[in-house]
C-alpha distance (Angstrom), angle and dihedral (degrees) to the residues before:
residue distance angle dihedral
X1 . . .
X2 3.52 . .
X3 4.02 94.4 .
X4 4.20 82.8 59.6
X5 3.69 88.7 49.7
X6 3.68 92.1 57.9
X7 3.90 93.1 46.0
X8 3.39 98.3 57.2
X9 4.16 91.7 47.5
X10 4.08 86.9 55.5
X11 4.18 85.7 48.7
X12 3.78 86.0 49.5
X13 3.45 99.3 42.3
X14 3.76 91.4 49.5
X15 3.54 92.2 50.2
X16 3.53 91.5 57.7
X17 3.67 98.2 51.8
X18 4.19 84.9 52.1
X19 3.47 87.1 56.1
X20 3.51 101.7 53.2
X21 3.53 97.5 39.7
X22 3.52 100.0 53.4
X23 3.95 86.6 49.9
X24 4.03 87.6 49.1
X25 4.00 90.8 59.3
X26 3.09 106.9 42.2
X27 4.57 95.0 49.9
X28 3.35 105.0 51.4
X29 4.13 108.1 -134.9
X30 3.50 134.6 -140.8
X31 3.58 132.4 -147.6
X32 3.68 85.5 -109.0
X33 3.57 88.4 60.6
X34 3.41 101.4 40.1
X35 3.18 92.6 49.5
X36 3.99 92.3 62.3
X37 3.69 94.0 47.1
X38 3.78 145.9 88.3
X39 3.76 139.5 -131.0
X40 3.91 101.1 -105.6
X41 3.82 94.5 -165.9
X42 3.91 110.5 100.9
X43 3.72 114.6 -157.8
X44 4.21 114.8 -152.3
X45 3.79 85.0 -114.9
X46 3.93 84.3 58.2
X47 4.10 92.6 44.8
X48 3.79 90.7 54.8
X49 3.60 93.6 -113.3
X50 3.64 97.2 130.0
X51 3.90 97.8 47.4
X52 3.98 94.8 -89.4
X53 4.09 117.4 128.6
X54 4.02 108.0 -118.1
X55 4.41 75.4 -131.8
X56 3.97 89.2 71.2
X57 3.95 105.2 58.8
X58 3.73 124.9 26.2
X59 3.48 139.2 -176.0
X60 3.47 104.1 -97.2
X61 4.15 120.3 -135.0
X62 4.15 107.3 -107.3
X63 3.29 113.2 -104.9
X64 4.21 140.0 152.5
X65 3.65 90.9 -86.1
X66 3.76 95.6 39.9
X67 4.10 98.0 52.4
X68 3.77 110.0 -178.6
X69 3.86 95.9 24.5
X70 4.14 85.3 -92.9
X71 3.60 123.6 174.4
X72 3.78 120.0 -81.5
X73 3.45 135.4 -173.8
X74 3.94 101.3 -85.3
X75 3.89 114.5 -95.3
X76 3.37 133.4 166.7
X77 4.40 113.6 -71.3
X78 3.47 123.0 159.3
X79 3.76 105.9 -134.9
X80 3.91 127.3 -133.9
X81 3.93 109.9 -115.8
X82 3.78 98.4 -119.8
X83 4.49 80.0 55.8
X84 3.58 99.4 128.2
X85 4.02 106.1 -115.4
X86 3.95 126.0 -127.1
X87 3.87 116.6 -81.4
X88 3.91 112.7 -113.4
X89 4.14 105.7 -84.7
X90 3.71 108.7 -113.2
X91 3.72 124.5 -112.8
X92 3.78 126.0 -160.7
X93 3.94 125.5 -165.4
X94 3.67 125.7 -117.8
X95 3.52 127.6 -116.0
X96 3.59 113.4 -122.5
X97 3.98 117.5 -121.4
X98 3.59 112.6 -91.8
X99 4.10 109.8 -133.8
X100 3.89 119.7 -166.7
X101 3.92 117.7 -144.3
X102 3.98 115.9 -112.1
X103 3.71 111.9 -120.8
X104 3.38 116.3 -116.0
X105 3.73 127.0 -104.3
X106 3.77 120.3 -95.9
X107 3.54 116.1 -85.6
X108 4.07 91.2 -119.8
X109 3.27 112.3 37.0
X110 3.60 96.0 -160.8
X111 4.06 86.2 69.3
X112 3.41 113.1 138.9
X113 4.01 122.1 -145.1
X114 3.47 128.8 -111.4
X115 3.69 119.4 -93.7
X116 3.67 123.1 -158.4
X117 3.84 107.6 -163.2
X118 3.76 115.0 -178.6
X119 4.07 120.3 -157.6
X120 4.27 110.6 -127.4
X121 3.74 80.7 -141.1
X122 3.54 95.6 60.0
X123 4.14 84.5 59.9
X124 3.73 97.7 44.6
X125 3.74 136.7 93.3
X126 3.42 130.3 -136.4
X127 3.70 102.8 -84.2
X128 3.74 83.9 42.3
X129 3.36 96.3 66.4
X130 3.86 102.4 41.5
X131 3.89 89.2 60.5
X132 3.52 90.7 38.3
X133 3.81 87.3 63.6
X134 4.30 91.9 38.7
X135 3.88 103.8 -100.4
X136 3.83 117.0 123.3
X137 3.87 113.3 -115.9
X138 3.90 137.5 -151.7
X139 3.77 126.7 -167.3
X140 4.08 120.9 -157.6
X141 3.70 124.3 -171.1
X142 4.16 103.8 -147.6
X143 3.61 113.2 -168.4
X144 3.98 114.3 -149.7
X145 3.85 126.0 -144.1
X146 3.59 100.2 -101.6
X147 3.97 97.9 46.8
X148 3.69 109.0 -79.8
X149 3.53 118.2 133.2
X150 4.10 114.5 -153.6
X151 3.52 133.8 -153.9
X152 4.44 111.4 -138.5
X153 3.71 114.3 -175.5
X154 4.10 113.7 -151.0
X155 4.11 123.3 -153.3
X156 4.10 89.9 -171.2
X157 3.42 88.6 -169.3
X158 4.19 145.4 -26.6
X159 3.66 129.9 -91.9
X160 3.89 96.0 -90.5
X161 3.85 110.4 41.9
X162 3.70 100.6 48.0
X163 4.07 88.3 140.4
X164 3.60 96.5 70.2
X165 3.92 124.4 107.9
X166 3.77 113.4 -104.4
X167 4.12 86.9 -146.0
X168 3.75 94.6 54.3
X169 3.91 91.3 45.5
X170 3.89 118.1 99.6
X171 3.79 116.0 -122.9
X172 4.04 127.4 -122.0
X173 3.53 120.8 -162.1
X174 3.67 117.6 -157.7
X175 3.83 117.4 -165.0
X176 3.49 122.1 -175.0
X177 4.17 131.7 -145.1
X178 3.71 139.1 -116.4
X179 3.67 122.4 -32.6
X180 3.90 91.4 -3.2
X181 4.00 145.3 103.3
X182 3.60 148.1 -133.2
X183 3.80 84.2 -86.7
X184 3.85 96.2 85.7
X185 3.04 103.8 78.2
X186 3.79 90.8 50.7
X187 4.08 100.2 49.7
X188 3.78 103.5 97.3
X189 3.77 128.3 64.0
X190 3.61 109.8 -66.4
X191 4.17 95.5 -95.4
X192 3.30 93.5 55.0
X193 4.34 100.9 41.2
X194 4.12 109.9 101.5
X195 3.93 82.9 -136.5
X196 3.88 105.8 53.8
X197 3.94 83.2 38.9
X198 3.68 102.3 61.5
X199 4.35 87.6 34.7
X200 3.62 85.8 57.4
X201 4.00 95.2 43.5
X202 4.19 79.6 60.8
X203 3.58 98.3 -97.3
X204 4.04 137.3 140.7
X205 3.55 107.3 -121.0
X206 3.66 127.6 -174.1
X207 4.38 125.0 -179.5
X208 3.23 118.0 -140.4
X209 3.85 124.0 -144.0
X210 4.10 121.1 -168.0
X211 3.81 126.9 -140.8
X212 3.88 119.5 -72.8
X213 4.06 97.4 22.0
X214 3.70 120.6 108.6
X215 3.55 101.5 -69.9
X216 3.60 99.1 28.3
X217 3.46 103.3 70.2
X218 3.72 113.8 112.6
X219 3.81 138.2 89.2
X220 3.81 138.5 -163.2
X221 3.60 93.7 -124.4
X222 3.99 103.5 9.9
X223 3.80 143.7 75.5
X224 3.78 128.9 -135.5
X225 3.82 85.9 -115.3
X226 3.56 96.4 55.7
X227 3.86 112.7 108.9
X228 4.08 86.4 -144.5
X229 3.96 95.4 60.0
X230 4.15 86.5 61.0
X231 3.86 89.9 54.3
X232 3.58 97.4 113.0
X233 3.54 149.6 84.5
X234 4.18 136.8 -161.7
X235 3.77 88.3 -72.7
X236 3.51 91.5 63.8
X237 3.83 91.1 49.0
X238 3.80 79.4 49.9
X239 3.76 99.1 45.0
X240 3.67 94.6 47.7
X241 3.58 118.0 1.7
X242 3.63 101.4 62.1
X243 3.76 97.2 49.2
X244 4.03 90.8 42.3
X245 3.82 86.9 62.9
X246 3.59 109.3 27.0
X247 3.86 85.1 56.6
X248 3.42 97.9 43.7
X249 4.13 87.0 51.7
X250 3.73 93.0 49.7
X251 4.14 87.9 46.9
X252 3.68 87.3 53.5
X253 3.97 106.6 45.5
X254 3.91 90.6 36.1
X255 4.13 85.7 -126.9
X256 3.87 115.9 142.4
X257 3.41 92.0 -148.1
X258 4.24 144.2 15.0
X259 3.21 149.1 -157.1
X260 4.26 120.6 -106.8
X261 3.55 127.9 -156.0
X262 3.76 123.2 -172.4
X263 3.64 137.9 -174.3
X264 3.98 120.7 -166.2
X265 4.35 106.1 -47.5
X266 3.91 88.3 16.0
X267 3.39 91.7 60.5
X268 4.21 91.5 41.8
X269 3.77 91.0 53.4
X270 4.32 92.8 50.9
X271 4.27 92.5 46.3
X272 3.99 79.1 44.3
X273 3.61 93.6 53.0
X274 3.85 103.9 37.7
X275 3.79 85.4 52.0
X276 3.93 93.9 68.5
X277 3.94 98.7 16.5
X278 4.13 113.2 71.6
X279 3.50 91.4 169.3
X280 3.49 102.0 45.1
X281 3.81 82.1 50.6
X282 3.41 86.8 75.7
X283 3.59 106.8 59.3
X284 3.88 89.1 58.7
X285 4.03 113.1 86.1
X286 3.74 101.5 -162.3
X287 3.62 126.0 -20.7
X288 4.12 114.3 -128.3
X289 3.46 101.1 -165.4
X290 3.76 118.8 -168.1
X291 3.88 128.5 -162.4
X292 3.94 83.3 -11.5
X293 3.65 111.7 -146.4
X294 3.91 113.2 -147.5
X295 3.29 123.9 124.8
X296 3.96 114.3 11.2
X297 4.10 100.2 -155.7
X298 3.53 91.3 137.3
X299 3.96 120.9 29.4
X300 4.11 130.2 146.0
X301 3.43 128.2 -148.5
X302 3.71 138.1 22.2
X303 4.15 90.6 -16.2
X304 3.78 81.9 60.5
X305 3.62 98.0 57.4
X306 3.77 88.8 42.8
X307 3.69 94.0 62.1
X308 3.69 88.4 49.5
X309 4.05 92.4 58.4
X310 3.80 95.9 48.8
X311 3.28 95.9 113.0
X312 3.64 88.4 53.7
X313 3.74 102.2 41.7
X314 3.99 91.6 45.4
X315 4.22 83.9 58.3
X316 3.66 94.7 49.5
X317 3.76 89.2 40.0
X318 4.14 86.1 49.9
X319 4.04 85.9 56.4
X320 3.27 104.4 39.8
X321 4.07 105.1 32.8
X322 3.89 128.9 -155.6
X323 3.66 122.8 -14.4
X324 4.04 141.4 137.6
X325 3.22 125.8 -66.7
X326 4.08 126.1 -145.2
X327 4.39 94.3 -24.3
X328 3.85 115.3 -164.4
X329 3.34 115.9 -137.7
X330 4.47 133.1 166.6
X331 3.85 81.6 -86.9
X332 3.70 98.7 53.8
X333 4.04 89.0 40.4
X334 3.68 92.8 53.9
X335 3.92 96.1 42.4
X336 3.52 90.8 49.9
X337 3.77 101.8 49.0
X338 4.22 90.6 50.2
X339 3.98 86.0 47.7
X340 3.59 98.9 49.7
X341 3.79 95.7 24.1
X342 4.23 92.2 109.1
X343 3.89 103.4 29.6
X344 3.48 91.3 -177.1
X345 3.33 96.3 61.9
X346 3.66 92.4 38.5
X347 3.33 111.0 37.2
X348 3.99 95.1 175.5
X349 3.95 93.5 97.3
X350 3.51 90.1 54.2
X351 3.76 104.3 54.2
X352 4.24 83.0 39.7
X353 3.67 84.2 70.5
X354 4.07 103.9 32.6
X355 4.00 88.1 49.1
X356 4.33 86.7 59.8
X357 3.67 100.9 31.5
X358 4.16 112.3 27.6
X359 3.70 145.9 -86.0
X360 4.12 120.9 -31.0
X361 4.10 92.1 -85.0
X362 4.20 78.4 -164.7
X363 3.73 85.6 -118.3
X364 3.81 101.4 100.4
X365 3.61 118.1 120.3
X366 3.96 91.3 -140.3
X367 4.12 93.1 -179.1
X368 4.05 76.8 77.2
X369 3.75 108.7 45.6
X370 4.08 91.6 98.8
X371 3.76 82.6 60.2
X372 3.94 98.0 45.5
X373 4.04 91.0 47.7
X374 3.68 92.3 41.6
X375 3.77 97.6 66.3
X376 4.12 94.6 29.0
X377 3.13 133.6 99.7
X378 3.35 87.6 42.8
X379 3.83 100.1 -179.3
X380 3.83 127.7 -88.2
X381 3.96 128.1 175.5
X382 3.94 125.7 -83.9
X383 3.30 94.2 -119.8
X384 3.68 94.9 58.2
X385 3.67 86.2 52.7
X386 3.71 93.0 57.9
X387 4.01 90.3 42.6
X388 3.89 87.2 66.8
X389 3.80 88.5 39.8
X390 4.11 84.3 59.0
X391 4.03 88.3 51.2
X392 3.74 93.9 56.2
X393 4.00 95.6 41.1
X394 4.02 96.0 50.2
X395 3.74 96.5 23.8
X396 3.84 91.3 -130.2
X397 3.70 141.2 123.6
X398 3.84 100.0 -138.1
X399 3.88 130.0 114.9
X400 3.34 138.8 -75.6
X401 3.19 111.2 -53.6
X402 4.13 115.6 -134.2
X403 3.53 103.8 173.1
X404 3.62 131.9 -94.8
X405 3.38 104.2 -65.4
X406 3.89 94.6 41.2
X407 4.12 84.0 40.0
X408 3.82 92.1 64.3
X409 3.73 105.4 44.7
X410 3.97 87.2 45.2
X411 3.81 98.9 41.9
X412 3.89 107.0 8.7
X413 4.11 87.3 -121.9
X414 4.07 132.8 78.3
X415 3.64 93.3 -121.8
X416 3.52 122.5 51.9
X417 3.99 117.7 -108.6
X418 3.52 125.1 -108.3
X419 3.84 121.9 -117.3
X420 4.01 113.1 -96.5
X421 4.00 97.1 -128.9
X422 4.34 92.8 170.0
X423 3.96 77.5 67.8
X424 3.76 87.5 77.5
X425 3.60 122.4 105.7
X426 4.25 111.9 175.3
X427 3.04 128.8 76.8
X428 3.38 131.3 -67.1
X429 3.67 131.0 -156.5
X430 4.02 112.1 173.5
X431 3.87 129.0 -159.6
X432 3.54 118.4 -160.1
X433 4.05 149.7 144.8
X434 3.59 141.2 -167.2
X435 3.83 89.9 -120.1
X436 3.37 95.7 68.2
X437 4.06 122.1 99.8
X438 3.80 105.9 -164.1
X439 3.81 96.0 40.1
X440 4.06 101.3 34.7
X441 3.81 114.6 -161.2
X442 3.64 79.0 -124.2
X443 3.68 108.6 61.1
X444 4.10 87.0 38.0
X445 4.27 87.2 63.6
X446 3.54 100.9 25.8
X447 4.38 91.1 45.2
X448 3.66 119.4 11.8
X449 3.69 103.8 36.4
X450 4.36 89.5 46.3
X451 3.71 84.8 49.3
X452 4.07 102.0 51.7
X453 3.69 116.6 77.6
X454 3.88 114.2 -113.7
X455 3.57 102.5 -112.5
X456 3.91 90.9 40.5
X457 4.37 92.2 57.6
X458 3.69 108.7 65.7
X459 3.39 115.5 174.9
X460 4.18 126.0 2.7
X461 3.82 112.9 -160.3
X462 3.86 124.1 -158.7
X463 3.54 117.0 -148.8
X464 3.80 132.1 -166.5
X465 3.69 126.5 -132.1
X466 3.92 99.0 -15.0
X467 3.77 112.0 142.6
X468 3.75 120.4 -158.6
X469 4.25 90.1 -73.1
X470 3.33 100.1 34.9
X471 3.86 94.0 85.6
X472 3.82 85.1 55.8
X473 3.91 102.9 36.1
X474 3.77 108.3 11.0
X475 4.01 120.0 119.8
X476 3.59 89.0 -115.3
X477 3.59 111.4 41.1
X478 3.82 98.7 100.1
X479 4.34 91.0 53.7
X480 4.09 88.5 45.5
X481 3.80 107.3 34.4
X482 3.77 107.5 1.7
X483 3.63 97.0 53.7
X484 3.86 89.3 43.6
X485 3.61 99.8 55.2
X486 4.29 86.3 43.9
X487 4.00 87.3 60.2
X488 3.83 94.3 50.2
X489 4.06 97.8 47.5
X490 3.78 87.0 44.4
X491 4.20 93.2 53.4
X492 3.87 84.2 36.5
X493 4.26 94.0 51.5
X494 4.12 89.6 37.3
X495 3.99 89.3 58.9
X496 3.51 100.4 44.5
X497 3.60 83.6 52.3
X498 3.42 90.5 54.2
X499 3.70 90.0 44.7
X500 4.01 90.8 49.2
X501 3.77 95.8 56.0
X502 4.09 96.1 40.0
X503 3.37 78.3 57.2
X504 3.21 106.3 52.7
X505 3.39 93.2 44.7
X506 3.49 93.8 57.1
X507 3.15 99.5 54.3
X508 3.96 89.5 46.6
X509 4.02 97.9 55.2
X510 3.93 109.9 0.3
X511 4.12 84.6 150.2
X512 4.12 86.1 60.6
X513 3.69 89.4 72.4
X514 3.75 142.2 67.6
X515 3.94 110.3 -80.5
X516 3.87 100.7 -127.7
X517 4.36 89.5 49.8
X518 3.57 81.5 40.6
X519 3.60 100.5 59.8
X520 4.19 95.0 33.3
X521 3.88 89.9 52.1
X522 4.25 90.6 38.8
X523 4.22 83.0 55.7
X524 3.42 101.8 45.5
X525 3.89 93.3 43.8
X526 3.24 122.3 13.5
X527 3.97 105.2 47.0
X528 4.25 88.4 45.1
X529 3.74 112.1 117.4
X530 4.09 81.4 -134.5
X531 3.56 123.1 27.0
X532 4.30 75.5 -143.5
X533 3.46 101.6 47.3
X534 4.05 81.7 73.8
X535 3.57 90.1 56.7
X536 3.84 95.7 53.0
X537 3.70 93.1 48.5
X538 4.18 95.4 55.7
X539 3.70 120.5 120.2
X540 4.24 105.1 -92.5
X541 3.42 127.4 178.7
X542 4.01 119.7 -132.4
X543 3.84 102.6 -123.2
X544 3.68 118.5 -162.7
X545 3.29 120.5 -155.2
């Protein structure tokens, strides 16, 4: 307002000098007449504008020593009466000061602020957090045969046996489930963590992460934004995943063989694979499957109300084609860990997780949910998500399912097939509970242990009250499953040990002993394609416990 105020007195002021001007030139003046005239021109100073009283300068009569009728310091001049007199001096009104209210103080005064703590291990990566917690850390890039390039994480070895030979060590595998990363294994303090456990028992462990999760999300000739690089499903991870890495592993350590461990879709993509691969069947020692995910007849929770939507989601899916589903990114990781920072006082993290995996088993370490949630979901494709949707609506492990048309140039059949698991032929040590929603104690009995041959399952452990996490995060997975799957690699490594040097010995100095345990020993051994194949193939009894 006030800046318009002073335009329009510069205008005005202007205008008046125009006037008078033009008046000036065209009557010529006299020194007569000057002499009984005024400067009309008005300067702001004059008005008052700039704080100046009109009474301090005045327009000062022409005369010979005032050429121009230019100010002069005022002195006394009588004035003619036609002078023109001084405009009124302008006033403006103050504003008043503006005072904001001070906000009360807090009803209780012994109200304590709100802290926002944030976990470092909410923020890291993988390889992060294994030499945050002191154990050395690798990290492969394995390329698959249709494109894929995977992300393996390697713990070489634990904090205490650092000495041993990497070549003489035995290798476990760690695969991971649905919508998840190598970091699972790696979320709880280091004592209770599958993956520091079995480094510090002196193994060589490697973590496996699938296509389309956090670290997996590259391609030889594809982008992450690409519909076509989310074209695939667990039996692709199956297919090509599992052999790209576990070969890769083997290539690396020089072992002929390892040692798998598998929680919920980890463990679907190995019976998957060992159903249609003999060969590959080989290269796997035993099997430890945990929370095995087969056939999904009877599962709680949000799974449940996906099946019942397939129809739905396979339309939208139809319309709007492949994509990611539920990425993690240093956003996600950050807003996660502040939500679910105080469970207690937010309990919304906590029923997130029961209403996917099961019932509070009272084993959860909740101090560490903003760390669990901040690294999973890790990202997985949409039509993966609408594979397992297919499993819960037809209650059947088969593969994706395309449609009729698609179904019978793929498969040669409407429907797709169901995997062959009686095709199997390593061992097989399950891990399972009647808390858990995806893999249901009931489909576990009533499916997967009918379908594996005898000799194939080995042992078939009963848990109680571990939901679908618990065998990753719960208090007491390592004395229950952990520990378990320790005492079976150990017998397993001891005998082929055993094995190894018999062998060797044999074939040093078979003449040095008796003919007849010569020749039994020489059969068994010596003349085997693998000195483990022998092993596999021994008389074992299924315990149940």
């Amino acid at each position: 307002m006030m800046f318009a105020v002073v335009i329009f007195l510069l205008l005005h002021s202007s205008s008046l000098t125009r006037e008078t001007s033009s008046e000036e030139s065209s009557t010529p003046r006299s020194m007569a007449d000057d002499s009984l005239s005024t400067t009309p021109a008005f300067t702001l100073r004059q008005l008052g504008v700039f704080g100046a009283p009109p009474n301090l300068l005045a327009p000062a009569p022409f005369s010979p020593f005032t050429m121009g009728g230019s100010l002069k310091p005022l002195v006394p001049v009588t004035e003619a009466p036609f002078a023109r007199t001084m405009p009124p001096a302008y006033t403006f009104p103050t504003f008043p000061t503006i005072s904001f209210p001070t906000l009360p103080p807090p009803v209780n005064a012994t109200m304590k602020p709100i802290n926002i703590t944030i976990d470092p291990e909410a923020l890291m990566d993988v390889p992060e957090i294994i030499s945050h917690w002191g154990y050395p850390v690798e990290t492969h890039k394995v390329a698959t045969s249709d494109g894929y390039i995977l992300t393996v994480h390697r713990i070489p070895h634990g904090k205490k046996n650092r000495g041993t030979k990497r070549e003489q060590r035995p290798v476990i595998f760690l695969q991971h489930g649905l919508l998840c990363t190598s970091s699972i294994w790696l979320l709880n303090l280091p004592h209770q963590s599958a993956g520091f456990i079995f480094a510090d028992e002196g193994y060589d462990v490697w973590l496996g992460n699938m296509r389309g999760n956090t670290y997996s999300k590259q391609h030889s000739r594809l982008r992450a934004n690409d519909p076509a690089f989310w074209k695939f499903s667990w039996e692709d991870m199956a297919r090509s995943d599992l052999p790209a890495m576990v070969n890769y592993v083997l290539r690396v350590t020089k072992q002929p063989h390892l040692y798998y461990v598998g929680h919920s879709q980890g463990a679907l993509t190995m019976f998957s694979k060992m159903s249609e691969d003999q060969e590959f069947s080989n290269k796997i020692r035993k099997f430890f499957a945990m929370a095995p995910v087969t056939r999904m007849s009877n599962v709680k929770g949000l799974f449940y109300d996906l099946g019942q939507i397939y129809e739905q989601y396979n339309m939208v899916y139809q319309i709007f084609g492949d994509g990611e589903f539920l990425s993690n990114n240093i956003f996600t990781k950050l807003f996660t860990d502040i939500l679910c920072d105080q469970a207690v006082n937010n309990p919304l993290c906590e029923n997130f997780i029961f209403a996917v995996s099961g019932p509070n088993s009272n084993q959860f370490n909740a101090s560490r949910i903003g760390i669990y949630l901040a690294h999973n979901p890790a990202g997985t494709s949409s039509r993966n998500m609408l594979h397992f949707a297919q499993m819960v609506k037809t209650q059947r492990m088969a593969r994706f399912n395309f449609g009729k048309q698609f179904n019978l140039r793929y498969y040669h059949t409407e429907e797709p097939p169901e995997y062959d698991l009686s095709r199997i032929n390593s061992s097989v040590y399950l891990f399972y509970s009647d808390s858990d929603w995806l893999a249901n104690s009931l489909d576990v009995e009533g499916y997967l242990m009918q379908k594996l041959p005898k000799n194939t399952l080995r042992k078939a452990k009963k848990l109680k009250d571990f939901n679908h996490n618990d065998f990753l995060w719960g208090m007491r997975a390592r004395s229950e499953i952990y520990e378990k799957i320790l005492d079976e690699i150990f017998i397993d490594v001891r005998r082929l040990n055993v094995q190894e040097g018999l062998t060797k010995f044999l074939r040093s100095r078979p003449s040095s002993l008796p003919s007849n345990f010569s020749d039994e020993i020489r059969r068994k051994f010596i003349t085997a394609k693998d000195v483990a194949d022998f092993n596999v193939t021994e008389p074992f009894n299924l315990k149940l416990d």
